[in-house]
KELUM-842702 format. One record per atom (N, C-alpha, C, CB): residue in one letter; atom name; x, y, z. Coordinates in steps of 0.02 Angstrom, whole numbers, plus 50000, padded with zeros to 5 digits. Glycine has a CB too. Layout:
<tinus>
+----+----+-------+-------+-------+
| aa | at |  east | north |    up |
+----+----+-------+-------+-------+
|  A | CA |     X |     Y |     Z |
...
+----+----+-------+-------+-------+
</tinus>
This chain:
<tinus>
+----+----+-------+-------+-------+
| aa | at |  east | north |    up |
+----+----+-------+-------+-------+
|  X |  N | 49220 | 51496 | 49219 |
|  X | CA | 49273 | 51492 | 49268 |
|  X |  C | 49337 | 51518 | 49237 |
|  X | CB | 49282 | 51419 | 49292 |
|  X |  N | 49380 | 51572 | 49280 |
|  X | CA | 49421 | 51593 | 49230 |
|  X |  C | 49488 | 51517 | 49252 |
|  X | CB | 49447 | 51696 | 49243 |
|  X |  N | 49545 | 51534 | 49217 |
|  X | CA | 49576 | 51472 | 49209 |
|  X |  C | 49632 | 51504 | 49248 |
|  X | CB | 49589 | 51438 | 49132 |
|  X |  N | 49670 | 51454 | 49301 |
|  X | CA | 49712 | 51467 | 49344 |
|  X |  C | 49777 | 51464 | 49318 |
|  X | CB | 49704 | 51431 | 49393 |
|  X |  N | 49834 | 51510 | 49282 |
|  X | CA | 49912 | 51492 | 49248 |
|  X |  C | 49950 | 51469 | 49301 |
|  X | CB | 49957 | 51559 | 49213 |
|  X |  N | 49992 | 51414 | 49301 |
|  X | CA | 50009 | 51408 | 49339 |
|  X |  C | 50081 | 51427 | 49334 |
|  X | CB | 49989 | 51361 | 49353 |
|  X |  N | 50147 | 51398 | 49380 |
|  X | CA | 50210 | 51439 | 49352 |
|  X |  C | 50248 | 51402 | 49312 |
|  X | CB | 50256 | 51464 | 49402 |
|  X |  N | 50220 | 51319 | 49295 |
|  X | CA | 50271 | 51287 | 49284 |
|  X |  C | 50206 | 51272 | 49214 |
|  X | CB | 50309 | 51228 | 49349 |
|  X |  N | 50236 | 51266 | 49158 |
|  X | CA | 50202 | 51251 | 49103 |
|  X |  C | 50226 | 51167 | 49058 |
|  X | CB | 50214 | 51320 | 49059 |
|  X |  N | 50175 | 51130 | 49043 |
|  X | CA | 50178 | 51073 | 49022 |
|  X |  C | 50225 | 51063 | 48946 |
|  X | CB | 50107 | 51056 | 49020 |
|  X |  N | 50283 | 51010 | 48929 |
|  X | CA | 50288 | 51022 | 48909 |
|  X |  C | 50290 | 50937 | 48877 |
|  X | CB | 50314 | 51073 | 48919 |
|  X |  N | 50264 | 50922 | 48797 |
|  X | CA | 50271 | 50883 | 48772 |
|  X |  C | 50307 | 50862 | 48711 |
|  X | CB | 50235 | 50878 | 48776 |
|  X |  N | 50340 | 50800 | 48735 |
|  X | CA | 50393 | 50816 | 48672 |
|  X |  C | 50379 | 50785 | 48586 |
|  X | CB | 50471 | 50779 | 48699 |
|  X |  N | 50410 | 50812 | 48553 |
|  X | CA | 50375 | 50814 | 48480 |
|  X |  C | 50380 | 50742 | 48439 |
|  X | CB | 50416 | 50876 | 48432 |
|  X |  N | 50452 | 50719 | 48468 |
|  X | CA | 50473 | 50665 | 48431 |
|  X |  C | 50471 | 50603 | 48494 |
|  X | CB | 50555 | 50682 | 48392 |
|  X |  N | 50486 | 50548 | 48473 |
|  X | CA | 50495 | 50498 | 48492 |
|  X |  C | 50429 | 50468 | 48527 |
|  X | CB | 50549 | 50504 | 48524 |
|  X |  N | 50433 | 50434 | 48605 |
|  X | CA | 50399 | 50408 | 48651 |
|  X |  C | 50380 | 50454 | 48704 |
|  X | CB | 50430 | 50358 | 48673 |
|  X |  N | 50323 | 50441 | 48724 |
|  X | CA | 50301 | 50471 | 48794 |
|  X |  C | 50282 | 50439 | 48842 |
|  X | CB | 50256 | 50508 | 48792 |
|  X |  N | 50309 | 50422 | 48900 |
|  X | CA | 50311 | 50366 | 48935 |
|  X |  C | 50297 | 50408 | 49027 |
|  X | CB | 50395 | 50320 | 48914 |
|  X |  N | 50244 | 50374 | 49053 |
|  X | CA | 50233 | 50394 | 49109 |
|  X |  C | 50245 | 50324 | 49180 |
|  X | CB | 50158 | 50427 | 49097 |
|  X |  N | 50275 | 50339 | 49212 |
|  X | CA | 50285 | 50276 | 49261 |
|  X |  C | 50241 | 50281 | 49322 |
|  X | CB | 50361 | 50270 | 49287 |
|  X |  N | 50164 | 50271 | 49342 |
|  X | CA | 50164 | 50248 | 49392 |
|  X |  C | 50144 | 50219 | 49438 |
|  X | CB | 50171 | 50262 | 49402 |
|  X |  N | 50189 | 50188 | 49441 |
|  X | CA | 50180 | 50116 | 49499 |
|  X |  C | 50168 | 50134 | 49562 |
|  X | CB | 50247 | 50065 | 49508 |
|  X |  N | 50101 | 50085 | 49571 |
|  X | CA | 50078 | 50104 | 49655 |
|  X |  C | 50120 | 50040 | 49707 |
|  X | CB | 49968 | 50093 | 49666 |
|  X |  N | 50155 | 50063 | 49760 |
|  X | CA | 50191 | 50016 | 49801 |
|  X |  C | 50148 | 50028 | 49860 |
|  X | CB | 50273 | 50029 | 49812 |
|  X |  N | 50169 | 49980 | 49889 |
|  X | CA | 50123 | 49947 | 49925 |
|  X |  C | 50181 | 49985 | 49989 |
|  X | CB | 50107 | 49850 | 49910 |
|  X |  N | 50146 | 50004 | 50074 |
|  X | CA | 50174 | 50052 | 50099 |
|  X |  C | 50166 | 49998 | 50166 |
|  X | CB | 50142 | 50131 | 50091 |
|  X |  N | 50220 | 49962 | 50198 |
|  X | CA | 50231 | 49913 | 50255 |
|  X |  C | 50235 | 49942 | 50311 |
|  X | CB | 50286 | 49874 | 50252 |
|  X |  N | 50199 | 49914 | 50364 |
|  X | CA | 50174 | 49951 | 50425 |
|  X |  C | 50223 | 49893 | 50493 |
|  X | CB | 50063 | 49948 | 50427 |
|  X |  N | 50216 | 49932 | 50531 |
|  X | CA | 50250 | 49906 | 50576 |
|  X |  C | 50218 | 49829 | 50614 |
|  X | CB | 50258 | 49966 | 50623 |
|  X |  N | 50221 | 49763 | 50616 |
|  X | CA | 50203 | 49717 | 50651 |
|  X |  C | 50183 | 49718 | 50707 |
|  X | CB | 50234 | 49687 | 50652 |
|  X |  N | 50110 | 49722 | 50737 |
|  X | CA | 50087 | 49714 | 50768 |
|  X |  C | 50080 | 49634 | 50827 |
|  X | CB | 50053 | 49738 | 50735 |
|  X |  N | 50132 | 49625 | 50864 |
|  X | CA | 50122 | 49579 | 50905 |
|  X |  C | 50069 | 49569 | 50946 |
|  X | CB | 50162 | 49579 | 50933 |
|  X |  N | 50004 | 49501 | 50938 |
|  X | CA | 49965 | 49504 | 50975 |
|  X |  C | 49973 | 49440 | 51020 |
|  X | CB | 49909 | 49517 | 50943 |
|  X |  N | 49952 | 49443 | 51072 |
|  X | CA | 49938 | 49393 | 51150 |
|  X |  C | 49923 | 49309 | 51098 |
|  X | CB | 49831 | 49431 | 51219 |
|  X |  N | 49948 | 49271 | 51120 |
|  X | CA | 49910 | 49219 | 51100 |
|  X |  C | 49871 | 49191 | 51128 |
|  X | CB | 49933 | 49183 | 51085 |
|  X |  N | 49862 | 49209 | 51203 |
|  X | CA | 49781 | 49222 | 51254 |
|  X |  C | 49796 | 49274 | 51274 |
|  X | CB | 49755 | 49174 | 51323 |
|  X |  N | 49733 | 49305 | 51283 |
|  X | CA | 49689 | 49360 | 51305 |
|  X |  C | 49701 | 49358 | 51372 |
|  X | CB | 49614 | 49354 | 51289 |
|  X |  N | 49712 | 49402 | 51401 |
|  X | CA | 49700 | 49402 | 51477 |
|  X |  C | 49628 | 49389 | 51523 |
|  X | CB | 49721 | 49465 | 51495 |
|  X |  N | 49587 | 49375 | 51490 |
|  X | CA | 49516 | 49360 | 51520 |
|  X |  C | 49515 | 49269 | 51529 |
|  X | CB | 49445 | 49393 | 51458 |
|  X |  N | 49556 | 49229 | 51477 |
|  X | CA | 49570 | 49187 | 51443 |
|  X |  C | 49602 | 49148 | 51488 |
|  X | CB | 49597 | 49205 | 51389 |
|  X |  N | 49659 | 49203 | 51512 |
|  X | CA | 49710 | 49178 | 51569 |
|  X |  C | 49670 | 49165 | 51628 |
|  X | CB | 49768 | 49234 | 51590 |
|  X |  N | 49629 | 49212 | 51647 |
|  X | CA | 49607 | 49233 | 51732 |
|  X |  C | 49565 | 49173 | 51716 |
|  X | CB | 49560 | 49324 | 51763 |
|  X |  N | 49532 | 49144 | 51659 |
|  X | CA | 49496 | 49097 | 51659 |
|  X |  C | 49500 | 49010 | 51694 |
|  X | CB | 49493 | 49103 | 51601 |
|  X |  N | 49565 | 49030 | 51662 |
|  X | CA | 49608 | 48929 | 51642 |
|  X |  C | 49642 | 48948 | 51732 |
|  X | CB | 49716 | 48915 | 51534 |
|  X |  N | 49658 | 49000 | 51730 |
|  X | CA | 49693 | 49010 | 51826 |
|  X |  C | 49626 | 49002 | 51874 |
|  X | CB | 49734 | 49115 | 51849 |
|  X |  N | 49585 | 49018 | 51875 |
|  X | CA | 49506 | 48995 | 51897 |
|  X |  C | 49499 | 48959 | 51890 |
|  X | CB | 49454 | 49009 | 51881 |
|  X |  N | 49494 | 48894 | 51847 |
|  X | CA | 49467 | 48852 | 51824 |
|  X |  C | 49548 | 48786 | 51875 |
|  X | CB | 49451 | 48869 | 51725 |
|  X |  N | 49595 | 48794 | 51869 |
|  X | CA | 49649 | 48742 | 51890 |
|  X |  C | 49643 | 48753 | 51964 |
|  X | CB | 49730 | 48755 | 51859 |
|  X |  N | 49630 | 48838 | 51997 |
|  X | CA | 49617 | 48834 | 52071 |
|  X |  C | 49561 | 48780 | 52097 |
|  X | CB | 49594 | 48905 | 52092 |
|  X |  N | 49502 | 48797 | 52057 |
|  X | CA | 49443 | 48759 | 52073 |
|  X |  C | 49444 | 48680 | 52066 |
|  X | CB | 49392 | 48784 | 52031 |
|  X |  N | 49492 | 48643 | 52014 |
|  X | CA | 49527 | 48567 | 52014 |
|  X |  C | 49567 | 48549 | 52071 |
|  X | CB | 49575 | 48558 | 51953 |
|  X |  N | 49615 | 48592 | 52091 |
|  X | CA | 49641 | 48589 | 52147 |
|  X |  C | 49593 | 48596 | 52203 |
|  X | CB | 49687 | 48632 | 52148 |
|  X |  N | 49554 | 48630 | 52219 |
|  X | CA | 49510 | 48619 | 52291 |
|  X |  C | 49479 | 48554 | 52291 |
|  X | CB | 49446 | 48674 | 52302 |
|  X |  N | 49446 | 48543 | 52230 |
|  X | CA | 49419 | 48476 | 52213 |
|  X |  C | 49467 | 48423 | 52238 |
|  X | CB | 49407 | 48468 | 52136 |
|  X |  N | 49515 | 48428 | 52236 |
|  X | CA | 49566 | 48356 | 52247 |
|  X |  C | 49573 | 48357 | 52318 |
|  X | CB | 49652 | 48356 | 52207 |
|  X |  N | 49601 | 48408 | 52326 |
|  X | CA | 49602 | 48418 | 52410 |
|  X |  C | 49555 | 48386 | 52443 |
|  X | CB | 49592 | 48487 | 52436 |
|  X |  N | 49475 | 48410 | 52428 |
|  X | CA | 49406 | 48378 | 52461 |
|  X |  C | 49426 | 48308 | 52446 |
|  X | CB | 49325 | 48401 | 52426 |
|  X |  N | 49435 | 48292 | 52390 |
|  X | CA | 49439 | 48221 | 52396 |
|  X |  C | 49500 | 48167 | 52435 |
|  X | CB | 49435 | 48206 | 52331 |
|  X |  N | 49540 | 48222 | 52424 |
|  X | CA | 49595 | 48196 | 52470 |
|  X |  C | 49588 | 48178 | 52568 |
|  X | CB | 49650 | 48258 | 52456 |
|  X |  N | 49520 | 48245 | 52575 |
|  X | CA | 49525 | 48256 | 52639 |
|  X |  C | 49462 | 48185 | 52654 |
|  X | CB | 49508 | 48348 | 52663 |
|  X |  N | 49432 | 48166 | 52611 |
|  X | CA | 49372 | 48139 | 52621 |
|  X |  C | 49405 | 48061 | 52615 |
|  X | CB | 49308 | 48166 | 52566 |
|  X |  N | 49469 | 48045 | 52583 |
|  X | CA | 49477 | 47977 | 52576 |
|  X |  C | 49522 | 47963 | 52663 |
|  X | CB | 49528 | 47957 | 52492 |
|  X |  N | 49544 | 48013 | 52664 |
|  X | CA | 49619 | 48020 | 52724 |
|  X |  C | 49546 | 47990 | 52820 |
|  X | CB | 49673 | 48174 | 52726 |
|  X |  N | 49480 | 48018 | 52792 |
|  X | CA | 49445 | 48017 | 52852 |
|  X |  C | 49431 | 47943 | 52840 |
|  X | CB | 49381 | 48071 | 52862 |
|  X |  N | 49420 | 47917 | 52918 |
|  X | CA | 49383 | 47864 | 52906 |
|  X |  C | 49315 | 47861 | 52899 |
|  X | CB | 49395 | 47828 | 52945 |
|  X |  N | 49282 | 47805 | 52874 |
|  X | CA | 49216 | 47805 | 52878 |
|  X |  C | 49174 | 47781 | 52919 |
|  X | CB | 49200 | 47787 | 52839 |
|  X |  N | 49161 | 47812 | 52957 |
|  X | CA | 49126 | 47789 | 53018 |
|  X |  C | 49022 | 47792 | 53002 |
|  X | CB | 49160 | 47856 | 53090 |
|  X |  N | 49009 | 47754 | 52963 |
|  X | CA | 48957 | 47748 | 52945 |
|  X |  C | 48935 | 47670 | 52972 |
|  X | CB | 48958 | 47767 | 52875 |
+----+----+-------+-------+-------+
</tinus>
């Protein structure tokens, strides 16, 4: 393989220390706000309080009649 020169050449120094720094940082992303229910979750518990409410009603309508038994 021939060898690629590049333009900028390495250079090391003769005396002292050789010191390379590097630190990997950690890269913070934007906060994602999520639902604390789900909308399936919702349509659920709203289904579910309609259907308690009819229930009361019936029973409301069934105590309000007399009993003619």
């Amino acid at each position: 393989m021939p060898e690629v020169k590049s333009m900028f050449r390495e250079v090391l120094p003769k005396h002292g220390q050789l010191s390379m720094e590097d630190v990997p940082t950690m890269v913070l992303c934007k906060p994602k706000l999520l639902p604390l229910k789900s909308v399936t979750l919702e349509k659920l518990e709203k289904m579910q309080q309609e259907a308690q409410e009819a229930i009361r009603k019936q029973e409301l309508a069934q105590k309000d009649q007399p009993e003619s038994l």
